[in-house]
N, C-alpha and C positions, 0 to 999 in steps of 0.2 A: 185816707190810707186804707190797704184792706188786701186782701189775698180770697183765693177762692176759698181756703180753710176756712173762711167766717171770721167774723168779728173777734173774737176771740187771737187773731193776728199771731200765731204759733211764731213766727217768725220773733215777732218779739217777745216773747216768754221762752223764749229759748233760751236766753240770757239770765231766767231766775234762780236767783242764788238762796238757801236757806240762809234766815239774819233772825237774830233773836227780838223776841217776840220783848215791847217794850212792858212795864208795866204801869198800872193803873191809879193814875192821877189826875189833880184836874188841872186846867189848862186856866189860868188868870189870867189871860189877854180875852178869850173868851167865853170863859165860868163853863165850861162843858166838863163834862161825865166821862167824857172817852179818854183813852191813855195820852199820856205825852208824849209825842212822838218826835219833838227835839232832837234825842239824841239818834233817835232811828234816821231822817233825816240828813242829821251829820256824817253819819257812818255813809250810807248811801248817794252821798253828795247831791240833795233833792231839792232845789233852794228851801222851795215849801209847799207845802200840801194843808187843803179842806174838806172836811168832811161831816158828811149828815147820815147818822144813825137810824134804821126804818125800823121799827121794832111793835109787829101787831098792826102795820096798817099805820102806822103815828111816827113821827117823827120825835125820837127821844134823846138825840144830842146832837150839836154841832160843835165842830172845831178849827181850829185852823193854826197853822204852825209855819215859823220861817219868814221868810223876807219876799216880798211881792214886786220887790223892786230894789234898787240903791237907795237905800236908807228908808226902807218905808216895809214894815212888816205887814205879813198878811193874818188880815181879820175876816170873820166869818162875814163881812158884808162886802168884801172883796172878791168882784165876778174874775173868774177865768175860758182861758177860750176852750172852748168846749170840744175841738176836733172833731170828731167822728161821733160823737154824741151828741152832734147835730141833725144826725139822722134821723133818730127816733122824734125829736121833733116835729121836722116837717111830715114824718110818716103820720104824725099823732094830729096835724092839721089837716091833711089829704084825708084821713080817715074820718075824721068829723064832717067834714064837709061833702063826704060818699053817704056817712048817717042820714046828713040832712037832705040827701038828693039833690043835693049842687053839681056834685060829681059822678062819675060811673067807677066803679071795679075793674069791670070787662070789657065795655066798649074801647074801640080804637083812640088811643089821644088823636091820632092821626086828621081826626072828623074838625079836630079843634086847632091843632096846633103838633107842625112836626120842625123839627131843626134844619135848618137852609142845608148843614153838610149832609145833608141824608135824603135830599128833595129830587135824586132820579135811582134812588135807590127803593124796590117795592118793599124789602120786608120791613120799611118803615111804618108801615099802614097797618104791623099785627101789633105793635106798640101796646101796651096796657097800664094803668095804675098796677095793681097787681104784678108781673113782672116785674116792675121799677122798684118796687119796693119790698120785696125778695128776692132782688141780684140776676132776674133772669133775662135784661134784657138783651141779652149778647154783644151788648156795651163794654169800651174800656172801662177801666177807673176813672181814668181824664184821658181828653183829646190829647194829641200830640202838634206840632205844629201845622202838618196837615191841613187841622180837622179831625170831626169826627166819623168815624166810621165803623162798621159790625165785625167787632172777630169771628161771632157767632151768630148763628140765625134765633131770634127772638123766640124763650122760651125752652131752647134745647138746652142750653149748659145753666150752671150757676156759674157766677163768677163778678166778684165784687166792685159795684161801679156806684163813685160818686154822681158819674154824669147820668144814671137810671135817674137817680135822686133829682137832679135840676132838670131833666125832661121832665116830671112829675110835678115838678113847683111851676114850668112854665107852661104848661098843660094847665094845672089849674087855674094861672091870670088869663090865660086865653079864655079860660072857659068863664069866668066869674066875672070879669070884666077888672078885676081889682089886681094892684100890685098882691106878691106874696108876703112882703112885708105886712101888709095891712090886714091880709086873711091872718098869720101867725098872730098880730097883736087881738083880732074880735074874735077867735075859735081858740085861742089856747092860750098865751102872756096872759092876758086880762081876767078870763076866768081860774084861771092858776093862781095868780097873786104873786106872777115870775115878775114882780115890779123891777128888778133889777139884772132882768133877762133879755136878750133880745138879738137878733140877726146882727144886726147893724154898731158898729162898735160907737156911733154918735147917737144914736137912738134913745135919748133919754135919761140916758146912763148920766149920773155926774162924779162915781166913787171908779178910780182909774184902774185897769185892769190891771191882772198880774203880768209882770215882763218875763219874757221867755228867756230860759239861758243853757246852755250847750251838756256837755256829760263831763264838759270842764270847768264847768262854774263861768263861762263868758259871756254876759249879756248877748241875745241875738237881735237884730234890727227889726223893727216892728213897720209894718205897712199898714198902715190904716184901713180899714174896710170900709167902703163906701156904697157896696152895694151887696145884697143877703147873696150867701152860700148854702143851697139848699142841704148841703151834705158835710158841711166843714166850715170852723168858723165864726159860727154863733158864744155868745155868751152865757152864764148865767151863773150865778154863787152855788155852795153845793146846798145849802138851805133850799133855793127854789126850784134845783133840779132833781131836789129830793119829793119836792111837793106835786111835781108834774108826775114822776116817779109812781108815784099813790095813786095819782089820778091814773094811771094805764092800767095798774093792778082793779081799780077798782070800775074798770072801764066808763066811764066818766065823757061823757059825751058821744059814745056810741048806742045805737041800735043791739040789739045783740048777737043781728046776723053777722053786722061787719065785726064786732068784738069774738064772735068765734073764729069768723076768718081770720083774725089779728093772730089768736091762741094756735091756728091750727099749723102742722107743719107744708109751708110750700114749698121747701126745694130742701130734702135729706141731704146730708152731709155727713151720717155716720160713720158708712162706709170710709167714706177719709178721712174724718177728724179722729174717727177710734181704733185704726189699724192697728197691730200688731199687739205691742206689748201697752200701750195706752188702753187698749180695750181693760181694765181690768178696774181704771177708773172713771169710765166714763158711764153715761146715763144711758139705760137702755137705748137713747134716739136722743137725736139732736140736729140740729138744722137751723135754717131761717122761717121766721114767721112774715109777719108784714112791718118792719121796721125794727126789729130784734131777731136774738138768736136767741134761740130757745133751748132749754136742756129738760130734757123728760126725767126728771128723775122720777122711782116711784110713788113718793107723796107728795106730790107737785113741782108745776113747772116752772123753771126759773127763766126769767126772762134778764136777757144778757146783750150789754153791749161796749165798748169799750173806745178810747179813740189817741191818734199820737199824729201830732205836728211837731216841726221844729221849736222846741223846746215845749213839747207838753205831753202828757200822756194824762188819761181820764177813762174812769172804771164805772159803772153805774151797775145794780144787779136788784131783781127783787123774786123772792117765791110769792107765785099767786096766792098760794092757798095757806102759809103762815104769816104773810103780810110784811114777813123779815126781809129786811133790805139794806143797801148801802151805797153813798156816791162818794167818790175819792175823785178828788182835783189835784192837780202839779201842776206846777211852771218848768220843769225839766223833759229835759230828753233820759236823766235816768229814772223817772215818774213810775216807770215799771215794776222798779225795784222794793218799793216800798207798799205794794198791794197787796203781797202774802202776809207781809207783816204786820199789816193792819187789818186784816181781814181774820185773820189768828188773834191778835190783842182786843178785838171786838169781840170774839166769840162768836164770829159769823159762823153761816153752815159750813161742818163738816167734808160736804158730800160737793160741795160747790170747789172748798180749798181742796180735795182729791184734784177734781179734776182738773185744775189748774197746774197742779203740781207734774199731773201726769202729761198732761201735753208739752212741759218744759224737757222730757226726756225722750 
């Protein structure tokens, strides 16, 4: 999912409603630190939500609340689908594998590997990693039945596309000789410790995911994945997405060129994201980096990204430079609803919940 706004999906935070903030107890299904959020939850019809506490670079709570399924609650070792938080993923595999010089930046995928629907069309051949992975490459979000085809010419607009994302994963097998499944498990699952992460919803996994359910409380039908979505789809608990989480702050398998380039801003979005009366919450600058959305605030940056499928929504956030972070999982379509109020009952940053609050108006 995604809008050219950025990750951050204004569209959906439009719907944020102030809910009071729960308070602080602990959670005996999973001995964590963080508040109950039960009845927060209930109020907001969310079946249930997980969550992993970043605090200094460390991970200092998990929790998890609510039912994962018909009669089967969820526990912190209960993976959910990750939406659009599968992005920074495969962004965080493409970019290891640029570190190690497997990959290029700049050069053309084109050299390697371009998509049959785009094969008498030339500006396929200005194609980049880099565009793919800050929204630039004048791609849909997804193909239509068509095919796919340029709204825009590569490079000129932002504008947020899953399929950047899977030209960049199939660019990489082309190039590597390897499925992308398999680069994700030796450049990132493995050395993460994401044991209970993964593209593939048979992949190793044996604790059954969370089941999606409507803003009416209706189970929705589940389709099996059987093969990796570079952009959508993927797995993983909020424990291990919390631990991947650390590793991008603490750049962790990169070079330092590509990790500046990671930091740095490639396609401004202030100008839209902070018009009008929003400007008064927002961060001097903000935009996309290379697999995040980044907010400048004054003492550092937060790197942001968020994602929503039918019956999910998922938060993930961390400041580089105080180490403080947080990932929030749901099995709902109202999963939305309950990130202010956790992100308040946490004690998270201040200047992060402004701006959230402020783009809801």
């Amino acid at each position: 999912m995604g809008n050219t706004a950025g990750v951050l999906k204004q569209a959906v935070y439009s719907g944020l409603v102030a809910v009071a903030a729960p308070t602080f107890v602990a959670d005996a299904r999973s001995n964590s630190a963080l508040p109950n959020m039960t009845a927060t939850l209930r109020d907001q019809r969310v079946e249930s939500a997980s969550v992993a506490l970043i605090r200094g670079g460390r991970i200092v709570s998990t929790g998890a609340w609510g039912m994962a399924g018909p009669n089967r609650a969820a526990t912190v070792a209960t993976p959910y689908n990750l939406a659009s938080l599968t992005k920074p993923l495969t962004a965080e595999v493409i970019l290891r594998l640029v570190s190690s010089g497997k990959l290029s930046l700049d050069a053309p995928m084109d050299h390697y590997w371009s998509d049959p629907d785009l094969a008498r069309d030339p500006r396929r051949m200005t194609l980049t990693v880099r565009m793919a992975l800050s929204h630039r490459t004048g791609l849909p979000n997804w193909r239509d039945a068509k095919g796919l085809a340029f709204e825009h010419a590569p490079g000129t607009t932002t504008g947020y596309s899953g399929e950047g994302y899977q030209y960049a994963a199939r660019y990489a097998e082309h190039r590597t000789g390897q499925s992308f499944e398999r680069l994700g498990q030796r450049w990132l699952f493995v050395p993460a410790r994401m044991r209970a992460s993964g593209y593939v919803s048979a992949q190793g996994n044996t604790m059954p995911l969370a089941s999606p359910y409507d803003d009416a409380g209706k189970p929705l039908p589940v389709e099996r994945v059987t093969r990796y979505n570079a952009a959508d789809l993927a797995h993983a608990t909020a424990r291990d997405y919390a631990r991947f989480l650390i590793d991008v702050r603490n750049d962790r398998g990169l070079v330092a060129s590509v990790a500046a380039e990671r930091s740095r801003l490639q396609a401004d979005l202030t100008p839209e994201i902070c018009a009008g009366s929003k400007a008064a919450t927002c961060p001097p600058w903000t935009g996309f980096g290379l697999g995040w959305q980044l907010l400048g605030f004054p003492d550092g940056t937060t790197m942001l990204h968020t994602g929503k499928d039918a019956g999910a929504f998922t938060f993930a956030a961390i400041n580089r430079t105080s180490g403080d972070g947080i990932v929030i999982l749901t099995n709902s379509d109202n999963g939305w609803r309950v990130i202010l109020p956790i992100l308040e009952s946490t004690g998270s940053d201040p200047k992060l919940i402004a701006f959230l609050r402020g783009q809801m108006n």
